[in-house]
Structure formats: structure tokens, C-alpha cells
N, C-alpha and C positions, 0 to 999 in steps of 0.2 A: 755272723755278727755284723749287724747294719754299722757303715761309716759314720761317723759323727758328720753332723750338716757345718759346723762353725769348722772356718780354716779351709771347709773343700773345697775343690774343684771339679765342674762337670762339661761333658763335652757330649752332645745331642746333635743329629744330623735333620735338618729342615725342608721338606720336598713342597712346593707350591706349585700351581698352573696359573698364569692369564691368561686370557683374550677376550675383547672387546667387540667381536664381529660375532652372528649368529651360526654364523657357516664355520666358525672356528680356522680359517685359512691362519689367522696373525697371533695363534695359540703359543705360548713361550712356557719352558718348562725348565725351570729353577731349582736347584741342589745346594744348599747352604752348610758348610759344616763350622760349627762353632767350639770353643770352648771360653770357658768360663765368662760366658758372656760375648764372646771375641769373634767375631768370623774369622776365620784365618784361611778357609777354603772355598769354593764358588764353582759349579758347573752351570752354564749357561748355554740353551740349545740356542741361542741367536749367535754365541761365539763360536759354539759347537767342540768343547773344549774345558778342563780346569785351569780356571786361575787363581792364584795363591796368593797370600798376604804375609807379609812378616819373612822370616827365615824357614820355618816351619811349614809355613804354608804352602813356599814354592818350592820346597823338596817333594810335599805329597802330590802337588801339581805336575813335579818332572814326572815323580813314579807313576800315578793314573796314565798319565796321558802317555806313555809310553807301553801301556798297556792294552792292545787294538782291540781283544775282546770286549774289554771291559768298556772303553771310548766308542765302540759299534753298539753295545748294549743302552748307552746314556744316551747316544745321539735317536736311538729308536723310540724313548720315551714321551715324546711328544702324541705320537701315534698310541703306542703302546699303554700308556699309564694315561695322560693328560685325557685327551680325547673320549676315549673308551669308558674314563669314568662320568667325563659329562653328558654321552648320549644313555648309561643307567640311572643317573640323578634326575635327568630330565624325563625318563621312561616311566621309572619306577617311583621314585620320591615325587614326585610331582604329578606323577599316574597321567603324566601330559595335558596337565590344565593350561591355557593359557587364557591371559585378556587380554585383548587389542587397547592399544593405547588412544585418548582422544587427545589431540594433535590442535591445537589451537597456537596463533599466530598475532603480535601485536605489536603495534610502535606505541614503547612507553616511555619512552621522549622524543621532542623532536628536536631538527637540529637548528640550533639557534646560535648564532656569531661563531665564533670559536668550538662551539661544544656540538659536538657530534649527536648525529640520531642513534637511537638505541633499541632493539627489535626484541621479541623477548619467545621465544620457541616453547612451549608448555605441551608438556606431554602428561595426560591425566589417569590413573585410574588401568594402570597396566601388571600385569604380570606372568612371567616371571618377572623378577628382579633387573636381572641382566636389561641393559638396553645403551641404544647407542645413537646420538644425535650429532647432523652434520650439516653443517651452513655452508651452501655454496653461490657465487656470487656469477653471473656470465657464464654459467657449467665449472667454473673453478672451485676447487673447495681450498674457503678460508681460514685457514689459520691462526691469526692475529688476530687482535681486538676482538676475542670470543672467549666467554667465561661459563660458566656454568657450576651447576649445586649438583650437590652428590644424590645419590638417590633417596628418596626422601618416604618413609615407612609414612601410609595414613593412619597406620594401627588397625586396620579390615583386612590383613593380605595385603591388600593393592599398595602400589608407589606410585609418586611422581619427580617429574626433573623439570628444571628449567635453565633452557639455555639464553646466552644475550649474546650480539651482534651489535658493534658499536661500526659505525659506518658514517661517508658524507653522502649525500644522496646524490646520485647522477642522471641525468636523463635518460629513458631509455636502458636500464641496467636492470638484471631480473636478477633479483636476491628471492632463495629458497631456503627453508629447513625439511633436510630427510630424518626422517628417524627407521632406523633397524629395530627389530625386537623378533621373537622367536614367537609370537602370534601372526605377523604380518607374515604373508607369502611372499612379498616383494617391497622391496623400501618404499614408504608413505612418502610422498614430496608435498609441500604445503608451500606454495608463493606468495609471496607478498602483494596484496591487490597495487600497493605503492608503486611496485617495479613495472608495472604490466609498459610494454615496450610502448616509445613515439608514437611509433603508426601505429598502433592498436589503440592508443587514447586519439591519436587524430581519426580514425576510421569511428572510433566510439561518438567523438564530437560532430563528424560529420553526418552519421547514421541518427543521432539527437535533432541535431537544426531541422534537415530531412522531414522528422516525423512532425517537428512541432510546425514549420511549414506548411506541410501537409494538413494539418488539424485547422489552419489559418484558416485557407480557402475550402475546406471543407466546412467552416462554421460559416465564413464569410458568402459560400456558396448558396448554406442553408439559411441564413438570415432574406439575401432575395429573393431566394423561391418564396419563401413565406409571405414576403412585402407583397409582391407581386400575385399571389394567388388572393389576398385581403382583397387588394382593389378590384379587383377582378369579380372579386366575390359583392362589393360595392357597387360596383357599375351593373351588374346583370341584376339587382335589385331592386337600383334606382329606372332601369328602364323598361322592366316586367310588366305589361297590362296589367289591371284591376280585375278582378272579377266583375265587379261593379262597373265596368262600363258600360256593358248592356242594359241596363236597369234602369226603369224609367227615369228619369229627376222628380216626379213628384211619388212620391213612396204612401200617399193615403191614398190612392188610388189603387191600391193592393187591397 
């Protein structure tokens, strides 16, 4: 005879995996035990351990975790369960399709008195799902002043994200966005043409002046050849014998 639902109480145990990397190294594997809505219990492999909630919660925490088979069995599920099911999802449900993402870079403000520049990371037209974007400043990776949209369904399969990068602009400072994804063989890096180092814009300036320089006296070069070969061409003209000097001067005599 089923319970009546009014007045119950139910108590359901909740297993999840994350990780945000394609290699899965930072894979965490989560055990939630609830009742009536309540968590009261908690296994987390980053603690590697139950912890408890309530009066209730930390008696079932003493007893698990005094229990080594069972706290050797939890702590293995990262490997075991986590992992394991996402190289069959990715094998099998996905039959291993993937799309490279198109990676585009842009300052969508600049930075003006008080208000910071703002860089915008766009990744287009990729799948799977999963993916991972990381803005690094000097080889550092940034942390602060970086926001970003959830992954965002085109309704084709495909998704997109976009990450921003609020920053002051420094001389000389190379700001990058990588993006991870399970199509790429090695993380994409995308730089910022803005950051491109001092001496690579002074070598740039220098290698510019150079050429247009160069194009001066080479135009400047080609304009007196040309003067110079006119006259020339003038003067052998004006001094060329006649045909007509030979010939008598009275011409009816012909």
C-alpha cells in the first residue's frame, strides 16, 4: 500500500561529477544525502571525507567515516565512477564528434579617465559543450576583473561563450585569451595585437620609416634617371645631321 504524499517525508541520496579541464586532472566527485529537502550529509573527494549537518548528520559522518572500506571505496570514485563515465559519454553518446571553436579577440571599450579598457574573448560555433576560457596577463593567469556568460546553446548543436577582461593598459604588457576544448589538441592562445611588446612596436616603427625611406630615393632616384635621359634624348636630336644636307639647294634642278 503506497504512503500518502501529504504529511511525508523523503530522503534521496545525490551523486554529481565536475571538472572544468579537458584532461579531467580537477574532476571532483560529490555525495549529497538529503531528507526532506535537507542535506544533512555531504561526501566530498577535494575533502576526501563525510561531513555532516545538524545532530543527525554528524553521527552518520562519525559512523561512515570510521568505516575504511567504505571511505577507501568513496575516495576511489573520482577514478572509478566520475572519469570512467565521461570517457563513455564522450565515446559513445557523442560517437566522438567534435567542433573546434572560432576564437576571436576584441577591445569593446576603451580605456578612458577613470574607466578601464575592456577585451571581450569569443569563442564561436564549438562542440562539445564543455569548454574552458583563461585570460592571462605577462604568462600570469588573471583572475579579477574577468566575467564571463554561461555557455550559450545556438539551437544547431553548436554553442558559444564570451569572456571579458577589464584591465589598464600598460606598455609593453601582453595580454592573452586560451581557450581549452576537447577538439583542440593543445590550448588555442589568441593575443591581443594591443599588447604586442615596446620593442616589437619600436622594431615595427623602425622596419616602416626604413621601407618608406627606401621607396623616397627610390622614386627620387627614378624621377632623375628619367629627367636626365629626356635631355639627352633632346640634345642628340637637336644635333643629328639632315638627311638633307647633301642636296642640292636648288631642288628644280632635279
Amino acid at each position: 500500500m503506497p504512503l500518502p504524499l501529504a504529511d511525508g517525508y523523503c530522503m534521496y541520496r545525490w551523486i554529481r561529477c565536475y571538472s572544468k579541464s579537458m584532461d579531467m586532472t580537477d574532476m571532483v566527485y560529490v555525495e549529497s544525502y538529503f531528507y526532506n529537502k535537507r542535506e544533512f550529509l555531504v561526501f566530498n573527494s577535494t575533502v576526501n571525507e563525510y561531513v555532516g549537518q545538524f545532530r543527525v548528520g554528524m553521527e552518520w559522518a562519525k559512523m561512515k567515516n570510521a568505516d575504511s572500506v567504505l571511505l577507501k571505496h568513496e575516495r576511489e570514485s573520482v577514478d572509478r565512477l566520475c572519469k570512467t563515465n565521461v570517457r563513455v559519454y564522450h565515446e559513445h553518446a557523442l560517437g566522438g564528434y567534435t567542433a573546434q571553436p572560432d576564437v576571436k579577440l576584441s577591445l569593446v571599450r576603451s580605456s578612458d579617465g577613470d574607466k578601464p579598457a575592456i577585451l571581450m574573448c569569443s569563442a564561436y560555433n564549438f562542440y562539445p559543450k564543455l569548454i574552458r576560457v583563461t585570460w592571462y596577463r605577462d604568462g600570469r593567469r588573471a583572475t579579477s576583473d574577468v566575467s564571463a556568460t554561461e555557455e550559450l546553446a545556438d539551437g544547431d548543436w553548436y554553442y558559444q561563450i564570451h569572456s571579458h577582461l577589464e584591465f589598464t593598459p600598460q606598455a609593453g604588457e601582453k595580454i592573452s585569451c586560451v581557450v581549452e576544448h576537447a577538439s583542440l589538441k593543445e590550448p588555442l592562445e589568441v593575443v591581443w595585437e594591443g599588447s604586442m611588446a615596446l620593442s616589437e612596436r619600436t622594431k615595427v616603427a623602425i622596419g616602416a620609416a626604413g621601407l618608406m625611406l627606401g621607396l623616397l630615393v627610390c622614386s627620387a632616384g627614378l624621377l632623375y634617371y628619367r629627367k636626365k635621359t629626356q635631355e639627352w634624348t633632346a640634345e642628340h636630336i637637336a644635333t643629328a645631321p639632315l638627311a638633307t644636307d647633301n642636296l642640292p639647294c636648288d631642288l628644280t634642278r632635279l
